[in-house]
Structure formats: C-alpha cells, structure tokens
C-alpha positions as CSV (number, residue, x, y, z in Angstrom):
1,X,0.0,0.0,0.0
2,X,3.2,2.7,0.4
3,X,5.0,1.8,-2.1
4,X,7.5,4.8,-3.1
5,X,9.4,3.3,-5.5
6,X,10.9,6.3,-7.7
7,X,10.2,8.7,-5.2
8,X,12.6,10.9,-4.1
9,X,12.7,12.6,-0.6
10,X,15.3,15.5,0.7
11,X,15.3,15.4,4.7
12,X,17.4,18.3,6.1
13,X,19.5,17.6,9.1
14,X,18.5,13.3,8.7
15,X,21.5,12.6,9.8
16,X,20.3,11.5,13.4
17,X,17.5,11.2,15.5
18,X,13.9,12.1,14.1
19,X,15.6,12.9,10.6
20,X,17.4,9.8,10.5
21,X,14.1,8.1,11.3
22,X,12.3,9.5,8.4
23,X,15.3,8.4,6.4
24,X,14.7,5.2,7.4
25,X,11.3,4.5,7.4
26,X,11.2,6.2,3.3
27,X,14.0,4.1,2.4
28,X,11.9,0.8,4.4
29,X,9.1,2.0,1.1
30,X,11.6,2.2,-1.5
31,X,12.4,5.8,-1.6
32,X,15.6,7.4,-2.3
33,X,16.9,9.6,0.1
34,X,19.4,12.5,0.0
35,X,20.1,14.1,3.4
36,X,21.6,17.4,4.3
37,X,23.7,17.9,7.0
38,X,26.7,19.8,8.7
39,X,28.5,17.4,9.9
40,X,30.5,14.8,7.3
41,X,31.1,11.9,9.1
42,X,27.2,11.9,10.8
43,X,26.0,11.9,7.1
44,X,28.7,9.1,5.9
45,X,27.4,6.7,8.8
46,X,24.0,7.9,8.0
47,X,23.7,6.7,4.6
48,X,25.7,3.5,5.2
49,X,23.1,2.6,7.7
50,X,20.3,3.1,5.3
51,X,22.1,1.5,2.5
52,X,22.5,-1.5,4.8
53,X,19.0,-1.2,4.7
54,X,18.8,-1.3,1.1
55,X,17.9,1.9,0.8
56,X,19.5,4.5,-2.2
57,X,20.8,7.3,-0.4
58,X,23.5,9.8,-0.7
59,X,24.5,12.9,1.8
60,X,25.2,16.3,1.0
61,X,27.1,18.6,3.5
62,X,24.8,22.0,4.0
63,X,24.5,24.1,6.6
64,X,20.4,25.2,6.2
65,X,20.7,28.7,7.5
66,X,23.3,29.5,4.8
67,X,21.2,30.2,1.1
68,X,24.7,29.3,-0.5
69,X,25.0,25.8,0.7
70,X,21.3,24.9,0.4
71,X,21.8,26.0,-3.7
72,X,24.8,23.9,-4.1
73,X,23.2,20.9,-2.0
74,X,19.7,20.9,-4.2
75,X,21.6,21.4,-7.4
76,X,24.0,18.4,-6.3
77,X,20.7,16.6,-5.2
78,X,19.5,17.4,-8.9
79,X,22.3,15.8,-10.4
80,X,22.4,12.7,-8.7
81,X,18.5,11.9,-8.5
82,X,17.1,14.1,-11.1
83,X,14.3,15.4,-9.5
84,X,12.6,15.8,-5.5
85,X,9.2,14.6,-4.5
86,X,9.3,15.5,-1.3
87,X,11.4,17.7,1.1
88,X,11.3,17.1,4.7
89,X,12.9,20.4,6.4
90,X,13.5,18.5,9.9
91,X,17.2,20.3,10.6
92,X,17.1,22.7,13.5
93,X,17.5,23.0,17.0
94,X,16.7,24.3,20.9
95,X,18.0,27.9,20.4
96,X,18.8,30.0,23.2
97,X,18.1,29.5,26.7
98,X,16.8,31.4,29.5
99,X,14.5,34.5,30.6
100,X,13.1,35.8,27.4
101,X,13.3,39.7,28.7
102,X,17.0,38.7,29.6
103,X,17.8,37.3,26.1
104,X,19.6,40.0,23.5
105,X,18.1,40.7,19.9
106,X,21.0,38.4,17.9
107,X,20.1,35.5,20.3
108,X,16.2,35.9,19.3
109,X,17.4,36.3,15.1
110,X,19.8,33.2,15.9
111,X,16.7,31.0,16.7
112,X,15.0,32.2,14.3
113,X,17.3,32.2,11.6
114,X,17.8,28.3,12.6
115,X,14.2,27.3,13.2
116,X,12.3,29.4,10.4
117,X,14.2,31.1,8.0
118,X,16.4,27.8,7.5
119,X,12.8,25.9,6.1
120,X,11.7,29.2,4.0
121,X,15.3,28.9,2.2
122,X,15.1,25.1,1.8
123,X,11.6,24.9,0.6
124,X,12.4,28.0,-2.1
125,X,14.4,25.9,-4.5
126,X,12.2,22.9,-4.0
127,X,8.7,24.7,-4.4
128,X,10.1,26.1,-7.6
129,X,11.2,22.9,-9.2
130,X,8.3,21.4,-8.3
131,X,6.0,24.1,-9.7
132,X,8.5,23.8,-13.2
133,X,8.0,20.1,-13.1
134,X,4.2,20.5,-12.7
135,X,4.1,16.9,-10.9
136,X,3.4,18.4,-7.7
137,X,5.2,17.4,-4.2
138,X,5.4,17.2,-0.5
139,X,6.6,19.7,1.9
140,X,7.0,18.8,5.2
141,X,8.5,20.4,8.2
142,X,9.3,19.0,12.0
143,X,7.6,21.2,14.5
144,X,7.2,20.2,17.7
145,X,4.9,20.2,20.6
146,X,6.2,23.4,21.8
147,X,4.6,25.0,19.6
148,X,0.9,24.1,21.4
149,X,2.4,24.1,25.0
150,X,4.4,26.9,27.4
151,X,7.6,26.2,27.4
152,X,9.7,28.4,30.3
153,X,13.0,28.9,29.5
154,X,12.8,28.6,25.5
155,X,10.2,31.2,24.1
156,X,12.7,31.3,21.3
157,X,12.2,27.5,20.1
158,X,8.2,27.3,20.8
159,X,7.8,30.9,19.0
160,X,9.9,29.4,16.0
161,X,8.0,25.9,16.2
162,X,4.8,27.7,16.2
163,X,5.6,29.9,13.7
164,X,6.6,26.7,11.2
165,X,2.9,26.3,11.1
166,X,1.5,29.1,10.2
167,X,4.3,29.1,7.2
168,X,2.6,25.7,6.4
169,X,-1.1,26.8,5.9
170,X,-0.3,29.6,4.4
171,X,2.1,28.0,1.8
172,X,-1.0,24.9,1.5
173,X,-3.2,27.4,0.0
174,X,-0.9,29.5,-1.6
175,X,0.9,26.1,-3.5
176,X,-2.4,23.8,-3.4
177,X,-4.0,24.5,-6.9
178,X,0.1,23.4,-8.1
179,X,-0.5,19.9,-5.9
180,X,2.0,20.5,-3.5
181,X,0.5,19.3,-0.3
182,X,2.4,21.2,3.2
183,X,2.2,19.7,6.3
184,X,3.7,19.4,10.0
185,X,5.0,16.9,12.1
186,X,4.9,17.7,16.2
187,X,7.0,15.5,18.3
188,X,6.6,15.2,21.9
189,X,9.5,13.7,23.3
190,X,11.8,11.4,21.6
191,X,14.7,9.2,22.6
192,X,17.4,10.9,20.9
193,X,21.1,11.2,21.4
194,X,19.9,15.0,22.5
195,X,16.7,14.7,24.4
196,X,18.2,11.7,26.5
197,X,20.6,14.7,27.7
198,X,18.0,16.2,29.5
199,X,17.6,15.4,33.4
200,X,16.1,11.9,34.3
201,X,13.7,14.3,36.4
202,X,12.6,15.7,32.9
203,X,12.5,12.6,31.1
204,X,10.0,11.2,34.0
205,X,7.9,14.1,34.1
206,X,7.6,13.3,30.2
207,X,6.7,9.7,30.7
208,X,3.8,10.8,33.3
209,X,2.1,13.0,31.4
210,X,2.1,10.3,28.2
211,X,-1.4,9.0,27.4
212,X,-0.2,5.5,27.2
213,X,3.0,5.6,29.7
214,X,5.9,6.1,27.7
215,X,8.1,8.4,25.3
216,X,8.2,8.2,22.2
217,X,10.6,5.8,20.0
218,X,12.7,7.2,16.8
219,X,11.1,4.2,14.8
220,X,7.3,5.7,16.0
221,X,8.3,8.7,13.6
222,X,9.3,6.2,10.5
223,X,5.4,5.7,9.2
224,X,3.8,9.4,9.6
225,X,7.3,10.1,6.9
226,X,6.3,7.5,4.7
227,X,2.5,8.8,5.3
228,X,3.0,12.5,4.1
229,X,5.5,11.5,1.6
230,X,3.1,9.3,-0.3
231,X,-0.2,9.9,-2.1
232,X,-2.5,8.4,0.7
233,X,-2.2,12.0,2.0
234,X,-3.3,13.5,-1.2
235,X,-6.5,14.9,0.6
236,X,-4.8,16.5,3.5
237,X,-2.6,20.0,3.3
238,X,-2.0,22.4,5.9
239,X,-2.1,20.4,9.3
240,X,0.0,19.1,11.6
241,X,0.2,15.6,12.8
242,X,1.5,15.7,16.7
243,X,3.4,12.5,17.7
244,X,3.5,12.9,21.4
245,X,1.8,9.6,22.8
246,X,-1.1,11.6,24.2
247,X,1.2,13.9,26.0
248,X,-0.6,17.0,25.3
249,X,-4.4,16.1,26.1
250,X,-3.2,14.5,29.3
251,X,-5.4,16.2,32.1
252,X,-2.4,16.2,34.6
C-alpha cells in the first residue's frame, strides 16, 4: 500500500535522530533519500546505515541557515537523483536558553534564523522545481509540541516551532491549486542522542504526562514520513500531525 518506489525525498539535518528516522522508514518504502547535513562523518554513517538497509541514499554537506550551501546541495541533489518529490525540512534546534526579557536581539534572530528562516530557504528551490516540473510534491517540516504548550526557558524554540505552522497553511493554500501538499509533524519527546541529555527528572515528568506511559521511539516517527511522503495523504494540506503519545491532552 506505500510503495514509493521512484520517489525521491530531501530530509534536512536526517543525519540522526527524528531525521534519521524518516530516512529510514522512506528508504523501508523504496524511496531514495538524500540528506543534508553539517556534519560529514554523521551523514557518511547515516547513509551507510540506510544503505544497509537497502535503501538508495547519498548525503550532502549544508548548513540550512546559509542560502549558498542549500543551492549547491539541491543542485548536487538534482544531479544525482534528477528530481525531488518530497522535502522534509527536519534540521534545527533548541535555540537560546533562559528568561526571554534577559535574552539580546541576535540570540532571538539566531533562533529564528535556525528554526524558520532555514525551512523558508530550503523549501524556495524545491517549491520552484516542483512548480516547473508541474508533478506536484510534498513539503514537510518538523515542529514540535512546543509550539501548542508553554515552554519556560525557550520562548525562542516554541515561538519558531509555532511559527513553522503558520508558514505551512499559508504556503498549502498559496501552492495547493500546483498539488504540493504542506504539512507538519509535532514530536513530543523522543529518545534521541539529544533529548536523552535532558535530566532523568525531565525525562520522567515526560513519561507521566504520556497518554499511554511512555516516550516516544525514533522508529514511531518512521510511518507518519512515509505517510506525508506518499499519495494516501493526497487529501490532507496544511495540518499538523502531533506524535507525542497523548502527551498534550493528558489532564495532569
């Protein structure tokens, strides 16, 4: 039923963690996958697990808050798989931290260069070779639950995160009639290499408030990928799909 054979996915910063777990649940369909990421040696180890797999993928070094590396990374991405289906702008990160009245103005454009302008400059390339191929596509970007709930400490991430999706239902009806679909994915928490640094206090506080007592697994975000990627989403355009386990309706 999800076959994407021929399909072609970008995933920004899929390299680890949730990326990663996209990468790997396309690849599980048949997709080819080229990920974008800073670091070299991540993205090596990153595509020999999903070749090992038996996945197609390749990496391409990019920073995504630099418009020069995300040009040469699609155009490299061009030449190697000849066209993109769907782009998956997962890459980003926590930000500053701390009081927001305490926090300068280059922290607050830091954040937002990283969580927001970073998917507005990946998506601009794809959304116009999509629109020149006249196939349609899939954008997709990773938002997160702190985009619905306060988070003290990190205005800067939940502001960004929530500002992802109002990007996303304004591009679904601005690229809709073109049939590009754009949609969200909200984590809750995650085992990743960087959650699992947070304090055990933390990580049991997140457990508690889980609908169905636990937190979430990297392979729990491999089918809502393979999902938006594929045409069984056809019908559905700017929403988000939260993956939290119940966390956020949990009356406690």
């Amino acid at each position: 039923m999800f076959d994407l054979s021929g399909h072609t996915s970008i995933v920004t910063g899929g390299n680890g963690g949730v990326g990663l777990a996209f990468c790997r649940g396309l690849v599980k369909c048949g997709a080819s996958v080229a990920i974008w990421g800073r670091n070299a040696e991540k993205n090596a180890n990153a595509v020999a697990e999903l070749k090992d797999l038996g996945g197609t993928a390749e990496a391409f070094v990019a920073d995504v808050t630099k418009e020069d590396q995300i040009a040469a990374a699609f155009e490299a991405t061009l030449a190697r798989f000849g066209k993109v289906d769907s782009c998956f702008a997962n890459a980003g990160g926590g930000g500053y931290r701390g009081f927001s009245h305490k926090t300068d103005r280059q922290a607050w454009l830091d954040t937002i260069d990283l969580n927001l302008m970073s998917v507005v400059q990946t998506w601009a390339p794809v959304t116009d070779h999509m629109m020149e191929r006249g196939e349609g596509g899939r954008l997709i970007v990773t938002s997160s639950v702190a985009a619905l709930m306060g988070t003290g400490g990190a205005a800067g991430y939940s502001t960004t995160k929530a500002a992802v999706l109002g990007l996303v239902q304004a591009l679904a009806v601005e690229l809709g009639r073109a049939g590009i679909r754009v949609n969200a994915v909200l984590p809750g928490f995650i085992e990743t290499e960087m959650s699992l640094t947070t304090s055990q206090a933390f990580q049991d506080s997140a457990r508690r408030r889980s609908a169905i007592g636990r937190i979430g697994k990297l392979e729990d975000m491999e089918g809502v990928a393979v999902f938006l990627a594929s045409q069984h989403s056809d019908f559905m355009t700017g929403q988000g799909i939260v993956m939290d386990g119940g966390h956020t309706i949990f009356p406690m």
